[in-house]
N, C-alpha and C positions, 0 to 999 in steps of 0.2 A: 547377168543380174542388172536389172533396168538403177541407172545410178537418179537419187534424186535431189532437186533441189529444196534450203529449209526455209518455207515463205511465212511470213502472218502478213495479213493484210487489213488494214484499219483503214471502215469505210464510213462516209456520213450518207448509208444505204438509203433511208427516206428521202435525202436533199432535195432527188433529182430521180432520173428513168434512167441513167448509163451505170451508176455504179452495181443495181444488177444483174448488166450482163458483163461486169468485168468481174463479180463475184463468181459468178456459174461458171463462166470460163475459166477461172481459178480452180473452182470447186472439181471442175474435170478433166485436170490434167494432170496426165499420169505422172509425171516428172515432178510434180510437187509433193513434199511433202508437209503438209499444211499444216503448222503446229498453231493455229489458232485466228480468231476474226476476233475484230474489235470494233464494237458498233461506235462512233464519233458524235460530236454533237453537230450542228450548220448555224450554230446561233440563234438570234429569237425573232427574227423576222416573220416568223413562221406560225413558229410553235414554241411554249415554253418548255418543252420536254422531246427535243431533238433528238438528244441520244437514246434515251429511253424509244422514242419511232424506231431510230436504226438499228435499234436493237429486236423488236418486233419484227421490221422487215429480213433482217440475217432469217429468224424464226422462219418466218413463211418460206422465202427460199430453200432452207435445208429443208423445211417438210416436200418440198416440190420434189426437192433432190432423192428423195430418201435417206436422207445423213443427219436427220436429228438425234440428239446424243453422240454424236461419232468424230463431230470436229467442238474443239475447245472454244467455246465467245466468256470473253471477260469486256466489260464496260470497260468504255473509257471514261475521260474526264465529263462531264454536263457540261462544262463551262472553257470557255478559255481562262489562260492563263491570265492574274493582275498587272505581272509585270514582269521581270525579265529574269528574274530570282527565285521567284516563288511556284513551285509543283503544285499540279492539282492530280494529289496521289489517285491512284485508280487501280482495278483489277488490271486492266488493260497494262498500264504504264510495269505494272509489274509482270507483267507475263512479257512484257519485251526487254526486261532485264534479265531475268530468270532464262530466258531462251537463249540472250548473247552470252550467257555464260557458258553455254554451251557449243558456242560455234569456232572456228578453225581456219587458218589459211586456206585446208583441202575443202572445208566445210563451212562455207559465209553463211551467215541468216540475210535474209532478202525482209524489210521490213516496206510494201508496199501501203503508202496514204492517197488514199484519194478523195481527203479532204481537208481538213486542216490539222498542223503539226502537232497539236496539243501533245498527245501522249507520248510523242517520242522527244520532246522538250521535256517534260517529265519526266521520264525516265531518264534525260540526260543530266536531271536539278535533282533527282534521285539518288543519279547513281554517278559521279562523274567519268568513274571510271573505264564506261559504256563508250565513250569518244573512243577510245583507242584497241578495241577489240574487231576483229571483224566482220561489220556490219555492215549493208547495203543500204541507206532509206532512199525510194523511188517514192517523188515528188509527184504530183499530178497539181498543181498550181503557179501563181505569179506569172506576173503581164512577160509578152514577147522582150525580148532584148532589142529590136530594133524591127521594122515593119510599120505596118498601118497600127498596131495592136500597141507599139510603146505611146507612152504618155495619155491611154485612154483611162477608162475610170477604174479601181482597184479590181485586180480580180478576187471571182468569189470566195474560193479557198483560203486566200490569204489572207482576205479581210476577216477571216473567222476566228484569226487569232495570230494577229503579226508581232505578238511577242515573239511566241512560240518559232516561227520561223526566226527570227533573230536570233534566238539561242542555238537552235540549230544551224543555222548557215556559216555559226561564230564556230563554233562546237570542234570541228575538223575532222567529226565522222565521214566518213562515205557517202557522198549524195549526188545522186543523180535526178535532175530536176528536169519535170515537161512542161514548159511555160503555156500559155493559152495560146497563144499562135500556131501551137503545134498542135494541142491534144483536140481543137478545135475543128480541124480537116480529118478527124475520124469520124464523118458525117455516114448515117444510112437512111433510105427513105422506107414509106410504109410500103411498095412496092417490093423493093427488096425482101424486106424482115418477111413478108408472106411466102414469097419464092421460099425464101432459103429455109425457113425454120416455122412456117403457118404450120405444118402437118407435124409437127416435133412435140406430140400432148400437149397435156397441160402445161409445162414447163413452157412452152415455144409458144404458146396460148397467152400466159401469163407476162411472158417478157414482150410480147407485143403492145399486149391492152395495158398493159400500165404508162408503158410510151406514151402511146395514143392519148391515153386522159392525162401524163402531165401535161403534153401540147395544149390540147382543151382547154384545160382548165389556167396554167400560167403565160400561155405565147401569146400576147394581143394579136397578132396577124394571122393570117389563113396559112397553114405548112402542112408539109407532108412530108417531114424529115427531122432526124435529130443525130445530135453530134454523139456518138458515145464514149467522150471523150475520155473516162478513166481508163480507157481499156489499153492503153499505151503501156500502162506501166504491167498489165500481165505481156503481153509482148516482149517484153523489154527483160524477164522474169525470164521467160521460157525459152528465150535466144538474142540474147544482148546485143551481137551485134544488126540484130532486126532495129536499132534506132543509130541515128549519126550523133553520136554523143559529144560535143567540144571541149574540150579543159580550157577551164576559167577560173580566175581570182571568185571565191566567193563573196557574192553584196551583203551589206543591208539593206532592211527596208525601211522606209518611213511611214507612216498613219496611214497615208493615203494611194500606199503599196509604190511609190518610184521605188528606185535602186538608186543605192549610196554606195562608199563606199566601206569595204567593210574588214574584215579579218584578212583576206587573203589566202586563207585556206582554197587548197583546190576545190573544185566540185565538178562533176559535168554538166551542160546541158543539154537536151535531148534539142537536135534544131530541124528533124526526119524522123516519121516511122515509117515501116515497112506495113501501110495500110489492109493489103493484099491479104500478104501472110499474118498478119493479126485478126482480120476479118473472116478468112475464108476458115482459118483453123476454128476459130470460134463456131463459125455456124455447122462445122462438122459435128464438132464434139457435139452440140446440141442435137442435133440431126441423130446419132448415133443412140444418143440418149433416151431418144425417142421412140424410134426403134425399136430400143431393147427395153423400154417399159411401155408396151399397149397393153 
């Protein structure tokens, strides 16, 4: 009997073009058992209704999938957190307490973000008790620890709500964090995407062309490639040791995303992934998919 593991994955699906195919890659592995997606906000740079898009986009995806109805989406927060006390209660923030209540030494909940912390800060100002159960939260943000990438300008995820990572980085749950100097070298070009997944329907259809027009429409310069950088953390989900995880003092952050310091709780950081094996498994499943819906 195939043993599996228990994921929700909380995405800011609109943000960007990568948290789509770390959704679908999610969405098709068999080793998951997926108790739920939680659309995120990216703040209002954009749009004043962030979560509300990522919530829309989850939609289109699972029609893609054929799995509308069949997997759980609860909203998360609209907004970030005020400050470092204060929950912005949600379906979402509850559906990840209600799920840790559930989970076991033999049997972890995997809570993958791959955008900002909001709702599992909430559910930690919810629920306190959630620090000390068996939980996994995989990080997909905050600048490199050292490289070209430290002391450059905040990164995205984190700027979206750096209470929320405070509360959690303090918290002493389980975290396993992929800074941008890592999730960053999960690059693929539109040469590729064609090769591997052009002939894979609509699905491999749709996960291209939306690539393609966020380049267009937000990259000032001429490119033919894009980082897909949440997809670390299904990797990381699927066979852990596919990343070189470090054990480190947990930071704080400040406004303008440095690192302080902080609680001291352990955490890992992801400082490698195993590109290869996260890519190539990826565009199988998709390939396969394709295949079995002409």
């Amino acid at each position: 009997m195939l043993r599996r593991r228990r994921v929700i994955i909380n995405t800011d699906a609109k943000n960007e073009a990568d948290d789509q195919f770390a959704i679908v890659h999610g969405l098709l592995s068999p080793t998951f058992d997926m108790r739920g997606l939680i659309p995120a906000h990216f703040g209002t740079r954009r749009t004043q209704r962030s979560m509300e898009e990522s919530r829309e986009e989850i939609g289109l995806l699972l029609d893609l999938l054929g799995m509308t109805g069949s997997v759980t989406v609860a909203n998360g927060a609209a907004t970030a957190l005020p400050d470092e006390r204060t929950p912005v209660d949600s379906p979402g923030a509850r559906l990840i307490i209600e799920e840790s209540k559930l989970a076991s030494q033999d049997d972890r909940l995997y809570v993958a973000f791959l955008g900002p912390l909001t709702d599992m800060a909430s559910a930690l100002l919810l629920d306190p008790e959630l620090a000390g159960r068996p939980v996994t939260v995989i990080w997909i943000g905050g600048s490199g620890y050292r490289g070209y990438d430290e002391g450059s300008d905040v990164e995205f995820n984190l700027s979206n709500d750096v209470h929320a990572a405070n509360v959690v980085f303090d918290s002493g749950i389980t975290v396993w964090q992929v800074p941008r100097d890592v999730y960053t070298k999960v690059s693929v070009s539109y040469a590729e995407l064609e090769e591997k997944i052009g002939d894979a329907g609509p699905l491999g259809r749709y996960l291209i062309e939306q690539l393609r027009e966020w380049n267009a429409t937000y990259h000032p310069a001429p490119i033919e490639s894009r980082s897909l950088g949440d997809s670390p953390a299904i990797a990381l989900m699927l066979w852990p040791p596919s990343g070189n995880l470090r054990l480190t003092p947990a930071p704080r952050f400040s406004a303008d995303g440095a690192y302080l310091p902080g609680s001291g709780h352990p955490i890992r950081v992801c400082e490698e992934v195993d590109v290869r094996f996260l890519l190539e498994d990826m565009f199988a499943k998709i390939r396969a998919f394709g295949r079995e819906h002409r």
